[in-house]
C-alpha positions as CSV (number, residue, x, y, z in Angstrom):
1,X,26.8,76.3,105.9
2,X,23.6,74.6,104.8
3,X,24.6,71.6,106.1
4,X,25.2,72.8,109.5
5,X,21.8,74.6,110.0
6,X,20.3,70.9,108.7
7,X,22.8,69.0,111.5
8,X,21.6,71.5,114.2
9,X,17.7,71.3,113.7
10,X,18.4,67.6,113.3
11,X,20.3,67.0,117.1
12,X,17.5,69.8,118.3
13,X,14.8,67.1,116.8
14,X,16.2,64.3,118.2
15,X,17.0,65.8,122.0
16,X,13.5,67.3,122.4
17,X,12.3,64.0,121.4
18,X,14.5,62.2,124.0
19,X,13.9,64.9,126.6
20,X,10.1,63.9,126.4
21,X,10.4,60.3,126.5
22,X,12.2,60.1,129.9
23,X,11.0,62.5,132.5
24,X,13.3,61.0,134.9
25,X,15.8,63.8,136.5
26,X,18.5,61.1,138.2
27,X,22.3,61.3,137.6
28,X,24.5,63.9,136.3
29,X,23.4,67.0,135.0
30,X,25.6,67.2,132.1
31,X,24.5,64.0,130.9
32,X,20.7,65.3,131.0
33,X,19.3,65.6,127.2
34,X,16.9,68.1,128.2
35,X,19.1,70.9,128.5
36,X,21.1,69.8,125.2
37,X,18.8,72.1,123.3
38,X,19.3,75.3,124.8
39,X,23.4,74.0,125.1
40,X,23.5,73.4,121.4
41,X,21.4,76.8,120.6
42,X,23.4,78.7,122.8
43,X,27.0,76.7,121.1
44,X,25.0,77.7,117.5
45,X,24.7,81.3,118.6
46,X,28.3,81.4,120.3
47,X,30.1,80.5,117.5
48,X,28.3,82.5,115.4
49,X,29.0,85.4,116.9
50,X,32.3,84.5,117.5
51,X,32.9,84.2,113.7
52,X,31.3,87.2,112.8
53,X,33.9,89.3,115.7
54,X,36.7,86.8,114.3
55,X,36.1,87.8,110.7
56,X,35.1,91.5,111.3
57,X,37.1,92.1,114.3
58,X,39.8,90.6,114.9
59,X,41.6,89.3,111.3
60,X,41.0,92.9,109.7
61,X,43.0,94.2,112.4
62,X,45.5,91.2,111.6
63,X,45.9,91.9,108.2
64,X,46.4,95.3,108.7
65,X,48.8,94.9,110.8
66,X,50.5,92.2,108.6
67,X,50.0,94.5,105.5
68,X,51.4,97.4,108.0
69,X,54.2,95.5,108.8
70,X,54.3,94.0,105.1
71,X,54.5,98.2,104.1
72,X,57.2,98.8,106.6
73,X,59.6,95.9,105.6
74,X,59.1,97.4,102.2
75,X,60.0,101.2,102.7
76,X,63.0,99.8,105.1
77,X,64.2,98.2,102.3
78,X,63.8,101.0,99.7
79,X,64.8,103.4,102.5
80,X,68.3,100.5,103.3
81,X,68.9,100.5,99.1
82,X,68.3,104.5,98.7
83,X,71.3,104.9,101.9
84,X,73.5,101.9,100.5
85,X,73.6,104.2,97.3
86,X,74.0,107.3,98.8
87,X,77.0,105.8,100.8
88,X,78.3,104.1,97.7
89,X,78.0,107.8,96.7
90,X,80.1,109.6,99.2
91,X,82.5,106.9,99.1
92,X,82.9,107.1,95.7
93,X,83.6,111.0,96.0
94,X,85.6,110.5,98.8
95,X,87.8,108.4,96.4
96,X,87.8,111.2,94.1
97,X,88.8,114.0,96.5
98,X,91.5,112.0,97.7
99,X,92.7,111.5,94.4
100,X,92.4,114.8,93.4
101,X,94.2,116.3,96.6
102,X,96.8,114.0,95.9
103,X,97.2,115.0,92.6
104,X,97.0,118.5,94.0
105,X,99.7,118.1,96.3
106,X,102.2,116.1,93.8
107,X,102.2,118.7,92.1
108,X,102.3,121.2,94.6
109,X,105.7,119.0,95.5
110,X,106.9,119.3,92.1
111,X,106.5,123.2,91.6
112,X,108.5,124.2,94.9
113,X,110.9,121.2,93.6
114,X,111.7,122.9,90.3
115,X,111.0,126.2,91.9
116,X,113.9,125.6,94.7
117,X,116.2,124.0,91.7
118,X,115.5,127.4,89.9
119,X,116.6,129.4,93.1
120,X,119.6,126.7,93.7
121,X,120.7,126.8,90.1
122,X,120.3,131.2,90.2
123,X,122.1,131.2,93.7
124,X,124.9,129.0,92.5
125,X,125.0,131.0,89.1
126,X,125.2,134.3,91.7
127,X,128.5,132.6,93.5
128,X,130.0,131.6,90.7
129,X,129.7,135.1,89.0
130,X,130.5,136.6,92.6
131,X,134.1,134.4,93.0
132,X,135.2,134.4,89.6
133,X,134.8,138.4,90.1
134,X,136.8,138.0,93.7
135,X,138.9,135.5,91.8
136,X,139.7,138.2,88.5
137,X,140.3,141.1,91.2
138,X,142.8,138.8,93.4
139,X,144.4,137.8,90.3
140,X,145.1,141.3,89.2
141,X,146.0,142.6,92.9
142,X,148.7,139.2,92.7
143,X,150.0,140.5,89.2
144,X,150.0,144.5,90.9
145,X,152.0,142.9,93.8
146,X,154.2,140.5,91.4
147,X,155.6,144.0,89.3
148,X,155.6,146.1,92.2
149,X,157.8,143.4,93.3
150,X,160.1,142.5,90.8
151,X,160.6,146.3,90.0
152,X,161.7,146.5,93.8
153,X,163.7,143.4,93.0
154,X,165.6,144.8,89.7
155,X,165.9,147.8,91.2
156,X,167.8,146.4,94.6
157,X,169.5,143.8,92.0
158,X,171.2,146.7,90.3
159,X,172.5,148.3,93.8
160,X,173.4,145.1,94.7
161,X,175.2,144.0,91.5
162,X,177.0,147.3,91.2
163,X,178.2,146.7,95.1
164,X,179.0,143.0,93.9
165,X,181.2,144.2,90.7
166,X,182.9,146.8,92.5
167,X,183.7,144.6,95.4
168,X,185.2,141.7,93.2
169,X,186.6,143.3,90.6
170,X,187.7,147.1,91.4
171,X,186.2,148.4,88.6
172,X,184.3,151.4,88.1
173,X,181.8,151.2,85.9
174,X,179.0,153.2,84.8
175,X,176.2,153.9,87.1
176,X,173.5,154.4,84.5
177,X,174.6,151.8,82.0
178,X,175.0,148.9,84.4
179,X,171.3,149.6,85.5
180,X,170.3,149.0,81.9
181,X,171.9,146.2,81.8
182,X,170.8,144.8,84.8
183,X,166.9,145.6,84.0
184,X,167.4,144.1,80.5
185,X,168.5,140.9,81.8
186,X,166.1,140.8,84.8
187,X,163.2,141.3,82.4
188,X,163.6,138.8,80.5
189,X,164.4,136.4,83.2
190,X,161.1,137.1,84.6
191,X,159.5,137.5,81.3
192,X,160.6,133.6,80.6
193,X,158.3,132.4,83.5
C-alpha cells in the first residue's frame, strides 16, 4: 500500500512540475498534464472508496450468500440422507408386512385345508355309517322277503307235489306226512345255498 501512496505523490510531483513549465493550452484536453493531478487524485480517491464498498459491501454479502448457499447444500443433503433412510425404512417394513401377510395367509390356506379334510373325512365317515346302516336294513328286509318266500314256496310245493303224486300215481297218501316230507327236503335244499 506504501508503495502506491509513494507512486501517487511521485506522478502528482512530476505533473505539477510539467503543468508549470508549459503554460501553453493548445491540443487535446485529455492530453493536458495540468488536469492529471486532480484526474489522478480523484482515480486515488475512486478506487479507494470503491475498495472499501467492495470489501465492506459487496463480498460480505457474497460470502454470505456463498456460505448461505454453502449451509443449504449441506442441510439438503442431511435432509436427502435422513429421507433415503427413512425410505430404506418403510421399504424394509413393507418387506416385512408382506412377508408376514403372506405367512398369514399360507397358513390361513392350510387351516381351512385340514379343516375342510376334517369335514370331508367326518362327512364321508357319516355316509359310510349312513349306507352300511341302509345297507344292514335292506339286507335283513332281502332275508325277511327270501323266508317269507321260500315258506310260500314249500308251502305251494307241498300242494303241488301232493296234486303231482296223486295225478301220476293214484295214490293216496297222507296229507300231513307228505307235507313233512316235502318241508324236510325243501329245507335243506335251500339251506345248501
Amino acid at each position: 500500500m506504501s508503495y502506491f501512496i509513494k507512486l501517487f505523490f511521485y506522478f502528482t510531483l512530476m505533473s505539477s512540475s510539467i503543468v508549470h513549465a508549459s503554460d501553453t493550452k493548445a491540443g487535446l484536453p485529455q492530453l493536458d498534464l495540468s488536469t492529471y493531478p486532480s484526474l489522478m487524485f480523484w482515480a486515488v480517491i475512486s478506487l479507494i472508496i470503491g475498495y472499501f464498498l467492495m470489501s465492506f459491501l459487496v463480498t460480505p454479502n457474497i460470502k454470505s450468500i456463498l456460505n448461505l448457499r454453502e449451509t443449504n447444500i449441506q442441510n439438503d443433503l442431511v435432509k436427502a440422507k435422513a429421507s433415503t433412510q427413512e425410505n430404506e425404512k418403510i421399504k424394509q417394513e413393507i418387506i416385512d408386512h408382506q412377508k408376514d401377510i403372506k405367512f398369514r395367509s399360507q397358513k390361513l390356506i392350510n387351516e381351512a385345508l385340514s379343516d375342510s379334510k376334517l369335514s370331508i373325512e367326518k362327512t364321508e365317515h357319516d355316509i359310510a355309517k349312513k349306507i352300511n346302516s341302509k345297507i344292514s336294513k335292506a339286507d335283513k328286509n332281502i332275508q325277511e322277503l327270501q323266508k317269507d318266500i321260500i315258506s310260500d314256496i314249500v308251502n305251494s310245493a307241498d300242494e303241488i307235489i301232493i296234486e303231482i303224486v296223486k295225478k301220476f300215481t293214484n295214490i293216496n297218501h297222507d296229507k300231513a306226512n307228505l307235507k313233512q316230507v316235502v318241508k324236510a327236503a325243501s329245507k335243506n335244499i335251500l339251506t345248501e345255498k
